[in-house]
N, C-alpha and C positions, 0 to 999 in steps of 0.2 A: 488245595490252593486257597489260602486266604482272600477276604475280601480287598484288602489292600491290595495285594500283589496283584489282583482281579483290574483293578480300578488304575493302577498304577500300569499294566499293561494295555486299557483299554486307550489311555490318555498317549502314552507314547505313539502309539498304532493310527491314532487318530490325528495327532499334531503335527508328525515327521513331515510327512508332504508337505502339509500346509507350509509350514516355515520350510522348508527348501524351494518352495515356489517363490520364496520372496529373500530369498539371499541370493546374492550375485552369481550367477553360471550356476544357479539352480543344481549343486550337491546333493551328494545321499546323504542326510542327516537321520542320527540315533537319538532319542531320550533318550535319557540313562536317570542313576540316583533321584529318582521321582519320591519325592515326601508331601505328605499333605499334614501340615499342622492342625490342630483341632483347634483353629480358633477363627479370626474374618466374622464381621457382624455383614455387610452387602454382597462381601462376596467368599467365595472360596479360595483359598491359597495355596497353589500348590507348585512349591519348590523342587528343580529338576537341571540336567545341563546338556544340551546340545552339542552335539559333536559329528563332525563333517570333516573331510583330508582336507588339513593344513587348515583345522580351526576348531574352536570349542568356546562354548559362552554359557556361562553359569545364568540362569534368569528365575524369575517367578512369573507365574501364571493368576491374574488375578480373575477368576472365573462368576460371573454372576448370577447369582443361589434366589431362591425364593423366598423374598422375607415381608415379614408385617408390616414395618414402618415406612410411612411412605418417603422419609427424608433416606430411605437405604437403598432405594427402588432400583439406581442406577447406577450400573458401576463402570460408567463411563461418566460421571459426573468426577470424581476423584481422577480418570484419565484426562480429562479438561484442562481443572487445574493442577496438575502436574506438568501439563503438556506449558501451561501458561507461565508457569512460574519457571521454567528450563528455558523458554525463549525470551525472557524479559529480567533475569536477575542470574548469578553464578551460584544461587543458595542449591545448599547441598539436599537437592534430591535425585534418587535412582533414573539414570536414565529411560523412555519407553519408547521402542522403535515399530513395534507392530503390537496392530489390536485388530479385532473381527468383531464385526454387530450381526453376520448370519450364526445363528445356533446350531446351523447343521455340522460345523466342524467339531464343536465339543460339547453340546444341547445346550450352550448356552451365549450369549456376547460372551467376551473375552478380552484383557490386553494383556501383553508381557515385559518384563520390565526387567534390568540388570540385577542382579542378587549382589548386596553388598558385604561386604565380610566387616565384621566388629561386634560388636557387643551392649545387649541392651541392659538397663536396670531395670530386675524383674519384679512384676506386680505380685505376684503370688508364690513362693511366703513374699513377702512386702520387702522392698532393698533397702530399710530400717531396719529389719530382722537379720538378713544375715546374706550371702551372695559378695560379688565382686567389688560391689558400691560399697558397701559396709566397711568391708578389708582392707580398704583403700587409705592412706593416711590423712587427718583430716584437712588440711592443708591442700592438697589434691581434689579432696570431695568438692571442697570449695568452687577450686578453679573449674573441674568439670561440667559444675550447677552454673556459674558465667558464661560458658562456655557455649550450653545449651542457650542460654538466653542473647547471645549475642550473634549466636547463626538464628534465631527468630526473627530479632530485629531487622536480619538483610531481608529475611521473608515479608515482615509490616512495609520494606520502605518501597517496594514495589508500588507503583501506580493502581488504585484501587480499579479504574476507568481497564487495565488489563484483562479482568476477569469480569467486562459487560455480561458473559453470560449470568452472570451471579445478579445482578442489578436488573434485568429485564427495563424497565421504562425507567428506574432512577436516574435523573440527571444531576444532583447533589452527591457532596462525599457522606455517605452511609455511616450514621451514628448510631450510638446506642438504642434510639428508638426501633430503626429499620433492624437491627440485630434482637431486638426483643420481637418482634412481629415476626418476623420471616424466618427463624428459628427458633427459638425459646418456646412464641406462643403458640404453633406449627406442632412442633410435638408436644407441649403438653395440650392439647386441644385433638390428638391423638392418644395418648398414655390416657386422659382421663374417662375417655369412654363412656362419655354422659352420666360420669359421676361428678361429685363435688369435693373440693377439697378447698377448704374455703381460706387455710394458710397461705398455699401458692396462689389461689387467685390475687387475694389481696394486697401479696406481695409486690407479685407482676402487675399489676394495677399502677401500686405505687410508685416503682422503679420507673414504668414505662412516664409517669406523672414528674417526673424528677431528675429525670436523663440529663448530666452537664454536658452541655456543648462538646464535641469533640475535637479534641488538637489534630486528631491525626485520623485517616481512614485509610483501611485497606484489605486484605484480604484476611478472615479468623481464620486460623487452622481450626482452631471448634474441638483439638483434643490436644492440645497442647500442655506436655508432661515428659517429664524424664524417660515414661517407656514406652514413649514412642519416638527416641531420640537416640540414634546409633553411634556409638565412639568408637575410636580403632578399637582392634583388639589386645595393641598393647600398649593402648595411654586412652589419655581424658580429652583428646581433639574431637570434634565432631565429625561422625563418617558420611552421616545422612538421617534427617529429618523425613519421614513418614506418616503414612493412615492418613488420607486427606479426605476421609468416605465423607463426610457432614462439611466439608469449609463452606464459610462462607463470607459475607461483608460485615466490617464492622470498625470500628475502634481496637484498637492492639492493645488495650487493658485487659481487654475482654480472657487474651490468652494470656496475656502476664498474672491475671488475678487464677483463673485455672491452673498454671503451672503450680502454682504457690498452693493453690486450694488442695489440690490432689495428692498436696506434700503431706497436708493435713489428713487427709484419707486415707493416706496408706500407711500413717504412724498412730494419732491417737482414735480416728474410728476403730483400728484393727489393735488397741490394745496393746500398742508397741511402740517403745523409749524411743525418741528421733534421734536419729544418730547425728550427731556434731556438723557441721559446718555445711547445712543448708541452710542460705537464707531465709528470712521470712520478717513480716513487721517492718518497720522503719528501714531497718537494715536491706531486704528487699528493694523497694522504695527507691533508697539513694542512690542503689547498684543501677535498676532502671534507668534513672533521670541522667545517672551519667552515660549511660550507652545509646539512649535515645537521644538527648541532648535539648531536654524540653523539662520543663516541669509537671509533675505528673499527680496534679492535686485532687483529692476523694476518691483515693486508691479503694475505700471501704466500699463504694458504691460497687465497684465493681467486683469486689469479692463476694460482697452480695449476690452478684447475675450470679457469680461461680456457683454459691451454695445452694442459689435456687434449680440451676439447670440440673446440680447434679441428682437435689432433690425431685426432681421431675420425673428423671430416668429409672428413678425407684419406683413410681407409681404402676409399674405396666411392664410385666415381661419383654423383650425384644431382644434379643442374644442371640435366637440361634440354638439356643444350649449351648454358645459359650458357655465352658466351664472357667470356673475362679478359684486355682488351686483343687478340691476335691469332693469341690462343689459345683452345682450348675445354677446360672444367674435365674434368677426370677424373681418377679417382685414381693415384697413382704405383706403381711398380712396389714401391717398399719406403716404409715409412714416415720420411716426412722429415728429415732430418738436425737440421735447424734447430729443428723443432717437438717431438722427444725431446727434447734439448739444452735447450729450456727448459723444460719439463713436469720433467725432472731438476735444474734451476736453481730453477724455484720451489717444488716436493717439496723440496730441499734449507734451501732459507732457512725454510721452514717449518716442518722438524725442528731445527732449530735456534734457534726460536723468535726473527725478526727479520721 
């Protein structure tokens, strides 16, 4: 008997009960099709379907693992805002009806959550390279990349005041500054481990020195990108937006400039031609200002936070062993060539006021 099959029967064995104690007129309930993906940086994933006479429900199991960072600590922080953003907006996330904070049912907290069927663009080979996204006509690629950013947008318009837990004593709408503090300089003051890197300090110094006013405050998703964004599985509509392990408060640039950054990262860091009709530059920009309905001026500043955060997350293993295609994540021995280079590329166009 494999170690899977081992794991995959212990979780059945262990969960049954539990969920039949909290479905109506208390059924015998089966797992069944128990899978555990090799990936979740706070917690464990593992995908399975319940089934009981005269019912069955496809769900995931989002299971909370032992990890380094302390911004990953708790995987009922993602169950929050999940929970916040289903009660206060129609934006497309997975529904969650039951969760556990005693670890004696699975040795760990836990919540479960509806399995959405469709299809993501994948990060590894990169969906510039080759996959569903690629295939697709460009024309379509287009509307899909709108598509994605215009179910974000119902996610920014939420009341930022929704997710007090995120705010603790803040009584202001949470700008970029509060966003560079409470995240940004959070984990890198973690990743650097009483070393010095004296590029990001400076950086972050400056940004936090330079922060414009914000138009709008509300909730960051903090990973906001193509793959972590579900479309049917057979068209470009959005099925459901996910991974909310890090949200937090801020300015919705913050994730319009990350969608866009990571567009960058998964084509010219990884050495791969971008394929046709994802926006980016001006064109980005205008697409924004129309869906937002606001003007949306020193978009650079904020592509800047993008290039800094991401260069952060390189300083310091925290994965898990996430694997990245056939590789396992960990930090490099120097900080990246490619991710200085544009951290200095967009610090520049932003002194320069473009």
């Amino acid at each position: 008997m494999t170690d899977a099959t081992t794991l995959a029967g212990d979780f059945a064995r262990q969960l049954a009960p539990w969920l039949s104690a909290r479905l109506p007129g208390n059924p015998p309930v089966e797992i069944g099709d128990v899978t555990e993906p090799a990936q979740g940086f706070s917690s464990r994933t593992v995908l399975f379907t319940a089934r009981w006479p005269g019912g069955e429900r496809p769900l995931v199991a989002r299971i909370q693992r032992d990890v380094a960072v302390p911004m990953l600590a708790d995987v009922f922080h993602q169950y929050r805002v999940m929970h916040a953003i289903a009660a206060h907006s129609r934006v497309l996330v997975p529904n969650i009806d039951f969760a556990e904070s005693d670890p004696s049912v699975l040795g760990a907290p836990f919540f479960l959550m509806d399995r959405i069927d469709g299809r993501v663009p994948p990060d590894f080979p990169s969906y510039h390279a080759q996959g569903w996204l690629a295939d697709l006509p460009t024309a379509e690629r287009t509307r899909l990349w709108w598509n994605g950013i215009e179910e974000m947008a119902r996610l920014h318009r939420i009341d930022w005041r929704c997710f007090a837990f995120l705010a603790d004593s803040t009584a202001t709408p949470p700008g970029a500054v509060f966003y560079l503090d409470r995240f940004v300089g959070n984990w890198f003051d973690w990743a650097r481990d009483g070393r010095s890197f004296p590029v990001i300090s400076e950086a972050l110094a400056y940004l936090r020195a330079h922060a414009p006013a914000a138009s709008q405050s509300g909730l960051v998703w903090n990973d906001a990108r193509l793959g972590n964004t579900m479309y049917a599985a057979d068209g470009i509509e959005v099925a459901s937006l996910f991974d909310f392990e890090v949200a937090t408060l801020g300015p919705p640039e913050v994730d319009l400039a990350h969608w866009v950054y990571l567009d960058e990262v998964f084509s010219d860091n990884f050495g791969v031609p971008r394929i046709d009709g994802l926006p980016r530059g001006s064109e980005a920009v205008a697409g924004f200002e129309r869906i937002y309905g606001r003007a949306i001026p020193q978009f650079s500043y904020y592509m800047a936070v993008a290039a800094l955060k991401i260069l952060i997350l390189s300083v310091r293993q925290y994965g898990n062993d996430k694997a990245m295609g056939d590789k396992q994540m960990a930090a490099p021995a120097a900080l990246p060539d490619f991710l200085v280079d544009r951290l200095a590329h967009y610090l520049a166009e932003f002194k320069a006021g473009r």
